[in-house]
N, C-alpha and C positions, 0 to 999 in steps of 0.2 A: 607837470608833477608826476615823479616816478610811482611803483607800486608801493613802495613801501614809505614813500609822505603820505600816500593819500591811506597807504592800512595807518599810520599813526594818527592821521588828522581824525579819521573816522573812531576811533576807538578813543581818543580823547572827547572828541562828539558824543559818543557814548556814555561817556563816562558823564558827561555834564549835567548829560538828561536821568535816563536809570540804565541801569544793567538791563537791558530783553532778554527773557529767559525762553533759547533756541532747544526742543524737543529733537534727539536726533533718533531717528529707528530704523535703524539695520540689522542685519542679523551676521554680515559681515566686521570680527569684532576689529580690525586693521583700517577698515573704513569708519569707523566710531573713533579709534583712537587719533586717527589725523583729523575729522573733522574737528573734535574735539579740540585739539590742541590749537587748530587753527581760528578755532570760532571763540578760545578763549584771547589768542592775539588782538583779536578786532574790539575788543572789551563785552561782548554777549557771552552772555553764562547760561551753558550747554547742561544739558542732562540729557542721560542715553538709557536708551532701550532696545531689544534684539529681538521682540518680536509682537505682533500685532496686540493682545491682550496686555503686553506690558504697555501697551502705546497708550491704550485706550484708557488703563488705569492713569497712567500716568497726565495724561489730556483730562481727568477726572477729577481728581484731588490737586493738582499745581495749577496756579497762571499761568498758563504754556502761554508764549507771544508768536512763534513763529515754530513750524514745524517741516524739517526735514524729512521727508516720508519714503523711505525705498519698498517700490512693488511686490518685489517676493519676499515675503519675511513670513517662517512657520507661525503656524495658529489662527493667525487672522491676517491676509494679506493688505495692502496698501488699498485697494476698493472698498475690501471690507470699512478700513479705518475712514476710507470719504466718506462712504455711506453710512455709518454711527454719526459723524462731523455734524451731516445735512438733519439726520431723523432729531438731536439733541442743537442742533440750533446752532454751532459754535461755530464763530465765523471769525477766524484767524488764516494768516497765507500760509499754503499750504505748497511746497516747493518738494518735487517729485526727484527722486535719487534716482538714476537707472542707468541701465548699459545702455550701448548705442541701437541694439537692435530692438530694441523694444518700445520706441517709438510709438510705434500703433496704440501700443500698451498704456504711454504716457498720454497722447492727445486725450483718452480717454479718460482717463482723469482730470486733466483741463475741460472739460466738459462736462464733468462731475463738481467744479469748482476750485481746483487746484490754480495756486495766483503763477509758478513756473516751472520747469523742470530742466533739471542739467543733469549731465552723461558721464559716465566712468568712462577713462579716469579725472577727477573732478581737476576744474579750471580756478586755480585759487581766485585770478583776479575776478574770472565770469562770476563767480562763486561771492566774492566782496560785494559787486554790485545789486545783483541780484537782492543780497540781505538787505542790502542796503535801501534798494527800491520795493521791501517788503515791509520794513518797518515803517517807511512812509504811508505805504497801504495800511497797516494797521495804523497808525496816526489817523489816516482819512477815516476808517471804518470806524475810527475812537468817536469823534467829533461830529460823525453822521449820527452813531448811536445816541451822543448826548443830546444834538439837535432834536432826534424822535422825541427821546424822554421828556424834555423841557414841552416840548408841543404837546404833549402826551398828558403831562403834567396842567399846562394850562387850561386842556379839554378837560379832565376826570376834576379837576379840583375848581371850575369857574363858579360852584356855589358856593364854594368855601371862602369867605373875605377876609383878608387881613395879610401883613405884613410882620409880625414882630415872631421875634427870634423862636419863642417857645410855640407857637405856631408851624414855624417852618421846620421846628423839630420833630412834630406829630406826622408834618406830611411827609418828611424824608422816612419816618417808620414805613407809612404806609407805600410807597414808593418803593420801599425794600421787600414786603411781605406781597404785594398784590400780588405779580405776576407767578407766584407759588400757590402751593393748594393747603398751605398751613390753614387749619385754623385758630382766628382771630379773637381776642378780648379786648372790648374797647370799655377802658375805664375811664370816668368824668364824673361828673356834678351835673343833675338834672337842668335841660335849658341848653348846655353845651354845645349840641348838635352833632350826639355819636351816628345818628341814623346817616347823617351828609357823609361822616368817616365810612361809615358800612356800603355806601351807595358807592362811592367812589372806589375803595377796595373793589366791589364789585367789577365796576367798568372800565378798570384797570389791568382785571384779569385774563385769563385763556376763556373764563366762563361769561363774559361779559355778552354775549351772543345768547344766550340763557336766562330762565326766569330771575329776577329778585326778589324773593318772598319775606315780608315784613311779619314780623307774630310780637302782640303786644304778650308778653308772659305773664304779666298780672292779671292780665282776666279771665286765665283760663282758670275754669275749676276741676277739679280733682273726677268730677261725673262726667261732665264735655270733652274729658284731654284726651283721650284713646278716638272720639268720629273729628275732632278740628285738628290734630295731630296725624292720626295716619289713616283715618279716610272710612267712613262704612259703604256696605252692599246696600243693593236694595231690599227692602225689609226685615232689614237686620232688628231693629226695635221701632216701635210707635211713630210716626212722624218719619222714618227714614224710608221718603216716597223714590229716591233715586239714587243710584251711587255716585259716590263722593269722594273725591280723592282729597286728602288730608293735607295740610301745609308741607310736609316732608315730602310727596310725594310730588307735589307742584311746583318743588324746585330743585327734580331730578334734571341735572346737567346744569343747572344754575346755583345761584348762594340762596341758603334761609338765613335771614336775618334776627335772633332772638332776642328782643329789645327787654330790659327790665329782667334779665333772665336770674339774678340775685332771687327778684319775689315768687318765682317759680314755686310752686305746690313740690313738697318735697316726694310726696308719691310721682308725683308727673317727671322728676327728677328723675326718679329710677326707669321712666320710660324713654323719657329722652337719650341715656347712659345708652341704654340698649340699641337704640336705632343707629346712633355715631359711633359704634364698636362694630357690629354685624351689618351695617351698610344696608340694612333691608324693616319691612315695616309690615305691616300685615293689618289691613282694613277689618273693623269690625264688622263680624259676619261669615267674614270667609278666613277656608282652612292653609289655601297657599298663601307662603311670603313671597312681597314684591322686592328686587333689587333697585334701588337707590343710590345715584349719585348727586352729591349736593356737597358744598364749603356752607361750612356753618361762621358767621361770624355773628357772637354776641356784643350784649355791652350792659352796662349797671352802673350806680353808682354805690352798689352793695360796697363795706368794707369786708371782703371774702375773709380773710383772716379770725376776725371774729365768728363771723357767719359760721366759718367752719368748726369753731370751737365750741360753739352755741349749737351747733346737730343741727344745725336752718341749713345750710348747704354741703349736698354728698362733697368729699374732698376728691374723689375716685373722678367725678362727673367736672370738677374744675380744673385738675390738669389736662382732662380732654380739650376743652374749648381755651386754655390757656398756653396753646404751642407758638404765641407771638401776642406779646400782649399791649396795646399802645395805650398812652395815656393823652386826653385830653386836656391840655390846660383850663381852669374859667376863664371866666372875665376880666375878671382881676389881676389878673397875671398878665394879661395882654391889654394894658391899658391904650396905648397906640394905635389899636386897631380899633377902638371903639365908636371915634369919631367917623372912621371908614364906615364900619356897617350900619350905624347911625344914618349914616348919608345912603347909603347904599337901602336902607329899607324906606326913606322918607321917599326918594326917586320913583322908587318900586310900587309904595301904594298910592302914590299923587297920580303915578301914570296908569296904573288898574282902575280905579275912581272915577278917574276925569277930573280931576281937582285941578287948580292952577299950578305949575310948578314953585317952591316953595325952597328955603336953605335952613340952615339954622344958623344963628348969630356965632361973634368968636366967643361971647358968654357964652350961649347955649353950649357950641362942642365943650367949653372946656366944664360943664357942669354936671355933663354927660358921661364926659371921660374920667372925673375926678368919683364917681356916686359908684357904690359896692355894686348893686346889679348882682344879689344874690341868688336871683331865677335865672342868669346868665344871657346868652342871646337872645331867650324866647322872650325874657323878663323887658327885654330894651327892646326886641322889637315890636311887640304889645305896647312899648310906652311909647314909643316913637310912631307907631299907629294910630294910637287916642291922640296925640298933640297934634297929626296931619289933619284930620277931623275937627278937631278943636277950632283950629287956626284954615279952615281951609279957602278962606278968604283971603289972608297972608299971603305974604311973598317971601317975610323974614321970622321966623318962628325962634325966640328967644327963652323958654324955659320949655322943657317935656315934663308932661304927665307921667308920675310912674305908677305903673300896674296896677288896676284896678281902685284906685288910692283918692284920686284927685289931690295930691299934692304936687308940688312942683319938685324936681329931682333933685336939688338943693337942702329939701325940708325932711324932717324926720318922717318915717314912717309911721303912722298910726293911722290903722285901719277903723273905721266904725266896728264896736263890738256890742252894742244893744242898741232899742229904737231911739231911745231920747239922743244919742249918740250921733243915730244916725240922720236924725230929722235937724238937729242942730248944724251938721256938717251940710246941711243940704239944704239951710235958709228956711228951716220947718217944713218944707216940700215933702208927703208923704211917698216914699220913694216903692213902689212896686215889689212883693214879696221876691220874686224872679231875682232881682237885683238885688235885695238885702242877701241872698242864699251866694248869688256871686263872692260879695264881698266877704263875708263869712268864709268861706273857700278860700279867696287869696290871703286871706288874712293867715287864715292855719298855712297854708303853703308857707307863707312867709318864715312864720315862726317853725315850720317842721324843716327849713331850710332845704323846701323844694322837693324833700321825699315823699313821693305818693302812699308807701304803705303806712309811715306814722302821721300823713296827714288825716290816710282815710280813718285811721285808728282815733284820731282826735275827734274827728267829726263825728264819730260813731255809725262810718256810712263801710261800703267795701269796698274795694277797689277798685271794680267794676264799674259800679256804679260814679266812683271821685270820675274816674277815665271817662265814663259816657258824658258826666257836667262837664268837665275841662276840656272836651272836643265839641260840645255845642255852645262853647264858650268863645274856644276860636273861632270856630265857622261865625258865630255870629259877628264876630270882629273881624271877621274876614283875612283871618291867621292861615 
């Protein structure tokens, strides 16, 4: 095969897959103009530049695929342009222009990471193959990179279960945003599981090597939020026997995590504004600011929109925390995957227990998967908890208990709401005050569709307080 079947074969090769878009920079504009025309023969689409800062912008804002690199070029020479390459990460073949004495000059660049380098005056055909066996490098370095990801992917996301479509469109958000230092809003429906979102983002990122600081926002009050926020001295006020560094200051070079950040005290709003602006925080007590590096990512199932039209949340303070924002599907929406974590939490607490291992029937999943599960994951896997227990004798567990209820997941929900109610449902069994107040609880969760601040508002209790019940609720069920 002559030179000129094998430039046709290849550029119709080209053409089948995509155009590679060849970066050329010289500052010779007679060597631009024939690369140019040559590199458009072969079917790759050329763009030119004539000197190092043009290179570097251009290597910035375009998919460069391969890059023609000549050593002397004004502003920033051809090393400069490896060394940006290496400090920004970008790893494409980098094929070095040069005259023939300059040699010395080139190896060192192939040591710098440059994939080859050819000599004025240039060798069309040396020149064809070259590209040729560059693009294939970039093919390999494609398919290496995807390999990481997907491994990558498998490690940062192995708590996350499920398969279905809208699922896997949460995780591709976060897949795109982790390894940036955006920060993140994760919106969902109480139960969802944005903390597992926040975790993974985390240890997905450059800061993954760094603290994860979790902050429930609802139970800070408006008097605590400046020493659990940014940290007091010693003897700053009463009771402050040592200094203390502040949640923001704990996950300097790491992420804070602001869970519930919707119910935030709107004065504490205004402090928070100020720490993610000026990067810095200042312990009560003392007169220096600290600087502060931290990724903030929040989440809520706040409707912000109203919130903000309703003066409940600064709007100045939510395009902060809203430079990427993902949304969590329910339950509901991922029906498919229910049976999965269904299974996936009965495995989990048979085998923390010591229970005997157990399944659920083809009734059971599909009774499972067909029920609202308006508390979302937490809601099913609490009920999937109580049935392990229930049944821990079984081998075949054919209906679940849902949450806090004692009905079967088939049956409508009606919680006990006073004692005769509750003594009827319970075979006249006088049932312990501890467990009536449970119930009572789930029952408002239910009906406030799982929002802690109109549930606590139902109960006549605070939020604090709902948040202290509904964690020694889990612990007791071993959530």
């Amino acid at each position: 095969m002559n030179g000129t079947q094998l430039q046709t074969k290849t550029a119709e090769k080209l053409e089948q897959r995509r155009k590679y878009k060849v970066l050329i920079a010289d500052d010779e504009s007679s060597s631009r103009i024939l690369l140019t025309h040559f590199i458009k023969k072969l079917g790759y689409d050329p763009v030119e530049t004539s000197d190092g800062n043009q290179c570097i912008e251009q290597l910035s804002n375009k998919d460069i695929d391969i890059l023609l690199l000549d050593i002397f070029m004004p502003e920033k020479d051809g090393f400069q342009v490896m060394e940006w390459l290496q400090n920004n990460d970008i790893r494409i073949p980098v094929i070095m222009v040069t005259a023939a004495n300059d040699i010395p000059q080139t190896v060192k660049c192939i040591k710098m990471g440059a994939f080859e380098y050819l000599t004025k005056p240039l060798d069309t055909e040396r020149l064809q193959i070259v590209l040729r066996n560059a693009v294939a490098e970039y093919e390999l370095q494609g398919k290496v990179r995807q390999l990481k990801k997907e491994l990558q992917a498998k490690e940062i996301f192995h708590r996350i279960i499920g398969k279905s479509e809208t699922l896997r469109q949460a995780l591709d958000q976060v897949l795109q945003v982790m390894d940036t230092d955006l920060n993140v809003l994760i919106l969902g429906e109480s139960g969802t599981g944005k903390e597992l979102f926040a975790q993974a983002i985390h240890n997905g990122s450059a800061r993954k090597n760094g603290p994860f600081v979790s902050v429930n926002c609802a139970a800070i009050s408006h008097e605590l939020s400046d020493s659990i926020l940014f940290g007091h001295a010693k003897g700053s006020f009463t009771g402050a026997n040592s200094d203390h560094a502040g949640f923001f200051e704990q996950a300097d070079g790491g992420t804070i995590f602001l869970d519930e950040i919707g119910d935030m005290d709107s004065d504490v709003q205004a402090k928070v504004l100020r720490a993610i602006q000026e990067r810095k925080i200042r312990r009560v007590g003392e007169k220096k600011e600290r600087k502060v590096d931290f990724r903030i990512v929040s989440a809520t199932n706040l409707d912000f929109s109203k919130a903000i039209h309703e003066n409940l949340f600064r709007e100045d303070l939510y395009y902060r925390l809203e430079e990427f924002p993902i949304i969590i599907p329910p339950l509901r929406q991922r029906p498919d995957d229910i049976p999965l974590l269904a299974t996936h939490f009965l495995n989990e607490f048979c085998s923390a227990n010591n229970l005997n291992p157990a399944v659920f029937t083809g009734k059971a999943l599909e009774e499972i998967r067909n029920y609202p599960w308006k508390g979302n994951v937490r809601e099913l896997k609490n009920a999937v908890q109580r049935s392990a227990l229930l049944h821990k004798n079984a081998t075949e567990i054919d209906h679940v208990i849902s949450i806090g209820h004692g009905k079967t997941s088939n049956q409508p929900v009606q919680s006990p709401t006073g004692t005769a109610e509750a003594l009827q449902a319970n075979n006249g069994r006088i049932l312990p005050l501890e467990e009536l107040e449970r119930q009572a609880i789930m029952q408002a969760m239910d009906t406030c569709g799982g929002n802690p601040t109109k549930t606590a508002k139902a109960l006549g209790i605070g939020r604090a307080t709902l948040y202290r019940k509904l964690k020694k609720f889990m612990k007791e069920d071993g959530s």
